[in-house]
C-alpha positions as CSV (number, residue, x, y, z in Angstrom):
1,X,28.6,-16.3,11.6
2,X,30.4,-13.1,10.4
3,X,33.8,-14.0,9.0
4,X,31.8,-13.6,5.1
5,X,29.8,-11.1,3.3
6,X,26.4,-11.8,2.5
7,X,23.4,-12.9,3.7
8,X,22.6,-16.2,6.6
9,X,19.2,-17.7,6.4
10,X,16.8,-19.7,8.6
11,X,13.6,-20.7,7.1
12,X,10.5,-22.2,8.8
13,X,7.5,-22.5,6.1
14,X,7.0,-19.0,4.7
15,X,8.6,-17.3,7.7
16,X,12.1,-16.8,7.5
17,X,15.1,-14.3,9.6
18,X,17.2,-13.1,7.8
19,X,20.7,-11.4,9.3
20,X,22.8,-9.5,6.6
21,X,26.3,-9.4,7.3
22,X,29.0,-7.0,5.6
23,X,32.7,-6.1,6.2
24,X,32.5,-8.9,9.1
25,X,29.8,-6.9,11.1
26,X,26.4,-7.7,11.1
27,X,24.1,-5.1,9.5
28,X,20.2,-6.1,10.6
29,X,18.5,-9.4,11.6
30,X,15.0,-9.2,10.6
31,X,12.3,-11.7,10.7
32,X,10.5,-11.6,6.9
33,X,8.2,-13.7,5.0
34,X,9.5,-15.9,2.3
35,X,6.8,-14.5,-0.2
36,X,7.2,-11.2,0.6
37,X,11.0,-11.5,0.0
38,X,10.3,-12.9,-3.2
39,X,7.6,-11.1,-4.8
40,X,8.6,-7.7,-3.3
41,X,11.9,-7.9,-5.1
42,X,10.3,-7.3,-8.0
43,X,8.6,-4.3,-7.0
44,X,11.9,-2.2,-7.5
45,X,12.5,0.1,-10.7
46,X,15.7,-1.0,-12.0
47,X,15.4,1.3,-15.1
48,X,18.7,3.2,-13.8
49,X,20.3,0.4,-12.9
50,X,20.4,-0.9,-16.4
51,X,21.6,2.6,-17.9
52,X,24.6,2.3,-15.4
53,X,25.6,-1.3,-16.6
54,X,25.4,-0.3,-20.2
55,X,28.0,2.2,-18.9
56,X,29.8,0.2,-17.4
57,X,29.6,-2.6,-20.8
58,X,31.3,0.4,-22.9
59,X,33.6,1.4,-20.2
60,X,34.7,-2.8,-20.9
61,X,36.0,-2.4,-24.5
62,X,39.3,-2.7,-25.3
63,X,41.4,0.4,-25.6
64,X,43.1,-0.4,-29.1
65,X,42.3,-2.8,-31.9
66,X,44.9,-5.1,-30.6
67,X,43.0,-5.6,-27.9
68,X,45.0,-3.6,-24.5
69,X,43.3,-3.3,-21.5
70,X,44.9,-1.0,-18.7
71,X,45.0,-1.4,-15.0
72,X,43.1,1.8,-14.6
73,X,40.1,0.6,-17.0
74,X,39.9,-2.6,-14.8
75,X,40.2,-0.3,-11.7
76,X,37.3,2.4,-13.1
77,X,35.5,-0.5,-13.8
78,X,35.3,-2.3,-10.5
79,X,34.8,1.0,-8.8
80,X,31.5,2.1,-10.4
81,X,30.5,-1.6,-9.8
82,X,30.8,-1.5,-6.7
83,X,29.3,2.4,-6.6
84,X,26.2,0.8,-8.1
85,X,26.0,-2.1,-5.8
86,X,26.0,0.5,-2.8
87,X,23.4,2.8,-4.9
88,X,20.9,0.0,-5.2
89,X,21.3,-0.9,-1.3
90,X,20.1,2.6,-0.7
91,X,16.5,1.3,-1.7
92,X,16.9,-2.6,-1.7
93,X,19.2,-3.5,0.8
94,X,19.4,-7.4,0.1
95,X,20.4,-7.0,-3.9
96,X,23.1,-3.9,-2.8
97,X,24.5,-6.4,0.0
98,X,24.4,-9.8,-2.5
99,X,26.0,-7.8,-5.7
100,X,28.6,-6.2,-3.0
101,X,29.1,-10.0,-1.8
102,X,29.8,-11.1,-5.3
103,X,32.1,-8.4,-6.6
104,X,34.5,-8.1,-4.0
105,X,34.5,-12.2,-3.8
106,X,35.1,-11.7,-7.6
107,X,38.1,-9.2,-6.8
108,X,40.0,-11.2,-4.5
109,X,42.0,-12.9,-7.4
110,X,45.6,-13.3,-8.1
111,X,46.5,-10.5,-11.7
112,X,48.7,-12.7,-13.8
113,X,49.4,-8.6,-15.1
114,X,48.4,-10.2,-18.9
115,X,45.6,-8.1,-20.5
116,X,43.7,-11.6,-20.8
117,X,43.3,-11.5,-17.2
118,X,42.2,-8.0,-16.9
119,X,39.5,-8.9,-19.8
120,X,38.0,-11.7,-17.5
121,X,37.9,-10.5,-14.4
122,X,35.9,-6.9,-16.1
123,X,33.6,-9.3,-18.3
124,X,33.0,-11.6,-14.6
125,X,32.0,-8.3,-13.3
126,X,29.6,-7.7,-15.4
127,X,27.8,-10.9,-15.7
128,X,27.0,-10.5,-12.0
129,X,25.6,-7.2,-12.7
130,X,23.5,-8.5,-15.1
131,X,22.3,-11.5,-12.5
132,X,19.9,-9.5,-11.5
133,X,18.3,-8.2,-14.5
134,X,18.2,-11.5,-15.8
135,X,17.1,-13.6,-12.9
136,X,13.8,-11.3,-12.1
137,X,12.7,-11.6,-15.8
138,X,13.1,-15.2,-14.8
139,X,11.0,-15.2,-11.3
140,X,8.4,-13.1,-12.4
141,X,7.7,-15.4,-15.5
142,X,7.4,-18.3,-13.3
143,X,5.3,-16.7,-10.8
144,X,3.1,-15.0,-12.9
145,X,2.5,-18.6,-14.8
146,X,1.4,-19.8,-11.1
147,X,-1.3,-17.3,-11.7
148,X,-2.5,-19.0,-14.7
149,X,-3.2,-22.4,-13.8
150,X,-5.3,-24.0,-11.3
151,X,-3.9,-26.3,-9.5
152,X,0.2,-26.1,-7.7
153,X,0.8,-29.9,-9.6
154,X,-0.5,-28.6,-13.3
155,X,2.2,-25.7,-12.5
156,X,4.8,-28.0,-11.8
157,X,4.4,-30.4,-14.0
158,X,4.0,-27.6,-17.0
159,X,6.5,-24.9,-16.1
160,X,9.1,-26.1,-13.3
161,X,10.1,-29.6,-13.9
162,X,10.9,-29.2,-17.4
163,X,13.3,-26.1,-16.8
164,X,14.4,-28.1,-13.9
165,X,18.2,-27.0,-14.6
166,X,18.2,-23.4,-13.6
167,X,17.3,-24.8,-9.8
168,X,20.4,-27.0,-9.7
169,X,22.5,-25.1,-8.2
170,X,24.3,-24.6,-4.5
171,X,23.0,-23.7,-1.2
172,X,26.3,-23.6,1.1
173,X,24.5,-24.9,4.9
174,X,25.9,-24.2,8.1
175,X,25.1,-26.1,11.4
176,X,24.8,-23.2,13.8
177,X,24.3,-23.7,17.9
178,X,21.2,-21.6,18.3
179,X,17.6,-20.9,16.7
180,X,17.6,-18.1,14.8
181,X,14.1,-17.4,15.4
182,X,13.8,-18.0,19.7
183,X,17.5,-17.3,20.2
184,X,17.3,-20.6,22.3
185,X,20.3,-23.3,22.5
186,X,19.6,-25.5,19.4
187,X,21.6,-27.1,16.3
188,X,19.9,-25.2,13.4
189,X,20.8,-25.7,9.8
190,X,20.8,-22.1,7.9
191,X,22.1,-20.9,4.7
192,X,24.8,-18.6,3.7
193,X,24.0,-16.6,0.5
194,X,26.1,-14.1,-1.6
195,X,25.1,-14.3,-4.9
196,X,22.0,-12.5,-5.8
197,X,20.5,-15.4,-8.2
198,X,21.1,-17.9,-5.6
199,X,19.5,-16.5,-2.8
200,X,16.2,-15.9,-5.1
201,X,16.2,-18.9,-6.3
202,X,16.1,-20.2,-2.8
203,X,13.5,-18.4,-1.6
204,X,10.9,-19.5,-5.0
205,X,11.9,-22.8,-3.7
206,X,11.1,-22.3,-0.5
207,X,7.6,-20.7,-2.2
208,X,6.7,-23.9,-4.2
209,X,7.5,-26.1,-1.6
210,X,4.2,-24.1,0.0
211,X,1.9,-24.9,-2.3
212,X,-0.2,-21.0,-2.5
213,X,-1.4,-19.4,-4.9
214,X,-0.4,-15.8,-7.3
215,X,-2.8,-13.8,-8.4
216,X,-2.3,-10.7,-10.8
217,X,-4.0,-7.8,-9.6
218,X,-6.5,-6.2,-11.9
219,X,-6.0,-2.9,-10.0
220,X,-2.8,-2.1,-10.1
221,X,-1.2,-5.3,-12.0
222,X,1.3,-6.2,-9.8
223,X,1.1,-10.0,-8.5
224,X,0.4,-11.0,-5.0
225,X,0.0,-14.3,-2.8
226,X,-3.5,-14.3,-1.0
227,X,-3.7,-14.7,2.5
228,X,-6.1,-17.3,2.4
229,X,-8.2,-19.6,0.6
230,X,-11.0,-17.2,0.3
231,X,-11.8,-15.7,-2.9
232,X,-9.5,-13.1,-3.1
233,X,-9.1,-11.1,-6.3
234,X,-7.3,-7.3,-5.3
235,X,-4.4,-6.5,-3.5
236,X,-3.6,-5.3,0.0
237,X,-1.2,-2.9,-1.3
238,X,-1.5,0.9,-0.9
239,X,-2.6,2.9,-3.9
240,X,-3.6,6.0,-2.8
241,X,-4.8,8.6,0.0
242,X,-3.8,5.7,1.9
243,X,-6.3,3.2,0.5
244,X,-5.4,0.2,-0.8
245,X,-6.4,-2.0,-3.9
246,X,-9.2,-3.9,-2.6
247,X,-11.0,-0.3,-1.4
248,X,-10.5,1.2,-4.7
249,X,-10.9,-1.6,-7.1
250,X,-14.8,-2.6,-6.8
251,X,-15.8,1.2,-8.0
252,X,-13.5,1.3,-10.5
253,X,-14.6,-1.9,-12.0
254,X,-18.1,-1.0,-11.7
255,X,-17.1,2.6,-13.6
256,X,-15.4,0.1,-16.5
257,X,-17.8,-1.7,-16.8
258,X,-20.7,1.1,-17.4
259,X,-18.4,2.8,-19.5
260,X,-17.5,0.0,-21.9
261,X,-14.6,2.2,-23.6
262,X,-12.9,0.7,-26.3
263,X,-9.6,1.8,-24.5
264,X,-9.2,-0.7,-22.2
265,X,-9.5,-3.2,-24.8
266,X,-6.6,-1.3,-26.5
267,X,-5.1,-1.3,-22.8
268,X,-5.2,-5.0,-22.5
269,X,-4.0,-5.8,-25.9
270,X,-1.1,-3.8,-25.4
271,X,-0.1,-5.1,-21.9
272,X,0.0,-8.9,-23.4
273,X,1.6,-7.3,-26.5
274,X,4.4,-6.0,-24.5
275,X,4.8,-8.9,-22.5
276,X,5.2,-10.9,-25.4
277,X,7.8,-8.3,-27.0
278,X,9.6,-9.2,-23.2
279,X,9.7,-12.9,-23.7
280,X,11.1,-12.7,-27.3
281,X,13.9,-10.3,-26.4
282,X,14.9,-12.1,-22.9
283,X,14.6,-15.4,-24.3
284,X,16.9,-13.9,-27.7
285,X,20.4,-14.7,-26.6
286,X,21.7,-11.3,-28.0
287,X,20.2,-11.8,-30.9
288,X,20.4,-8.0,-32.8
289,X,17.4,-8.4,-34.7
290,X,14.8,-9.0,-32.1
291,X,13.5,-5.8,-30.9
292,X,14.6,-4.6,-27.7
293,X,12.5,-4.4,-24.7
294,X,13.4,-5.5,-21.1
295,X,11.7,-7.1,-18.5
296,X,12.6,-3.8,-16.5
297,X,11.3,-1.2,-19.1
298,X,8.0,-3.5,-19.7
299,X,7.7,-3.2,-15.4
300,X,8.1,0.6,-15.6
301,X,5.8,1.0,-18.5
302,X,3.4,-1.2,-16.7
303,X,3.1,0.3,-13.4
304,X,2.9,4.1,-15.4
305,X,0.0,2.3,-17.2
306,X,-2.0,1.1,-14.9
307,X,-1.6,4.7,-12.9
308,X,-2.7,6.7,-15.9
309,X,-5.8,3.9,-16.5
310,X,-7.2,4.2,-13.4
311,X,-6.7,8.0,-13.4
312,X,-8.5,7.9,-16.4
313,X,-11.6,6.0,-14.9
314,X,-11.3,8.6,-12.0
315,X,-11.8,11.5,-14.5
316,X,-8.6,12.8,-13.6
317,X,-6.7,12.3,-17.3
318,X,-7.9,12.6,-20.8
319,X,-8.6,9.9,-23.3
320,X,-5.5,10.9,-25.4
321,X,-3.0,10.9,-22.0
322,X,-4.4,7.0,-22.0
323,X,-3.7,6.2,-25.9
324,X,-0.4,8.3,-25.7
325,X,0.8,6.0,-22.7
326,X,-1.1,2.7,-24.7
327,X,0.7,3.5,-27.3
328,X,4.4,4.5,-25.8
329,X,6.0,1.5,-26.5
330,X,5.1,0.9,-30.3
């Protein structure tokens, strides 16, 4: 279970292991849980990420106006690929392994030497950079759309069946002779990942098929999966002075409340604004005259927001410091 790079999965309900495998050696087998897989990947700024693909995009264009590519282009190229790929592993290990996975299976291909075949093999590279990018947009639309309705079937039947095409897609199994999770003498089925969009597409699968909720937390607007049936409305997550969401959140909404400040109204406006702006320009298909603002840029923006608003109800920032970051996007 080590002859390819990637990723091998086992999956039992919303608990999964996991054993990441590179240059034929395994790097960690770790026991995780499907939604924490799925919704923490979306936790990572990616801001830098995009500046270096842009890079890279230029770095793409032909030499002349006849259109010459050199080996040495390709080979720059490839190399800061794969420089970014080990980059990103620094902070998210399963994206630097999958976009690893997919560029040197990408590499291994037989040069033709024609400039043609340099030209496909750089533009192949950078589609699978842009997987990522693209294929968070995607999850996070879908999962924040779980938050809106109220039952798992409206869901379905509103936003997952009729985009039923982008989950048609591959999941190589392997028959294996032990469980994953005991270790114990066993045919087990588990899947072999190494493409970054199929692996997360998986795991939402694996998600749906669990019927639970997603919230949006008011706190700190990031989305979560409750732990239980009870009313849940904040976060376990760690905000600050190592308290989390749900200990913070009740005073702060009882200070918004008394304060009834005409900024958070602007707040709010803004945040759906933005969103919106995210959905036109994703949804554009390069389309130069829609304004440009990426999922990644609207995630960074939002996470700075909702800092500087609840630093704001704290005392801690001016009124301007909230309109100025409100505003930033405009």
């Amino acid at each position: 279970m080590t002859d390819k790079n990637g990723i091998y999965l086992s999956v039992d309900g919303d608990d999964a292991v996991r054993v990441i495998v590179g240059n034929g050696t395994k790097i960690q087998t770790d026991r995780i849980k499907v939604s924490d897989e799925l919704i923490g990947e979306l936790e990572y700024d990616m801001s830098n990420y995009e500046i270096v693909l842009e890079h890279i995009i230029e770095e793409t264009e032909p030499l002349d106006d006849i259109g010459a590519y050199s080996e040495e282009q390709f080979t720059a190229v490839s190399d800061t690929a794969l420089e970014l790929a080990d980059g990103v592993r620094e902070n998210d290990l399963t994206t630097g392994v999958l976009l690893r996975a997919t560029i040197h299976k990408l590499l291994d291909f037989e040069d033709d030497g024609t400039a043609m075949c340099l030209m496909t093999m750089m533009n192949a590279i950078v589609e699978a950079l842009r997987e990522p990018l693209d294929t968070r947009y995607i999850l996070y639309k879908y999962l924040k759309s779980r938050s809106e309705f109220d039952t798992h079937e409206e869901w379905l039947r509103t936003n997952i069946l009729p985009e039923g095409y982008f989950f048609r897609r591959d999941y190589p199994c392997e028959i294996i002779n032990y469980d994953l999770f005991t270790n114990e003498p066993k045919l087990s089925q588990v899947f072999f990942f190494d493409n970054y969009t199929d692996y997360f597409v998986f795991l939402f699968l694996k998600f749906a098929e669990q019927q639970r909720r997603v919230l949006e937390c008011p706190c700190c607007g990031k989305l979560f999966v409750p732990k239980s049936n009870r009313a849940e409305i904040y976060c376990d997550r760690v905000l600050v002075d190592g308290k989390t969401c749900k200990q913070i959140a009740p005073k702060l909404a009882r200070k918004l409340k008394q304060r009834n400040d005409p900024l958070f109204e602007e707040y709010e406006k803004a945040k759906n604004r933005n969103y919106k702006r995210v959905e036109r320009y994703e949804n554009a298909n390069g389309n130069s005259s829609v304004m440009r603002l990426t999922f990644n840029e609207y995630k960074a923006w939002l996470d700075k927001a909702n800092e500087i608003k609840r630093l704001y109800l704290q005392g801690l920032v001016t009124a301007k410091e909230l309109r100025n970051i409100i505003e930033e996007l405009n």
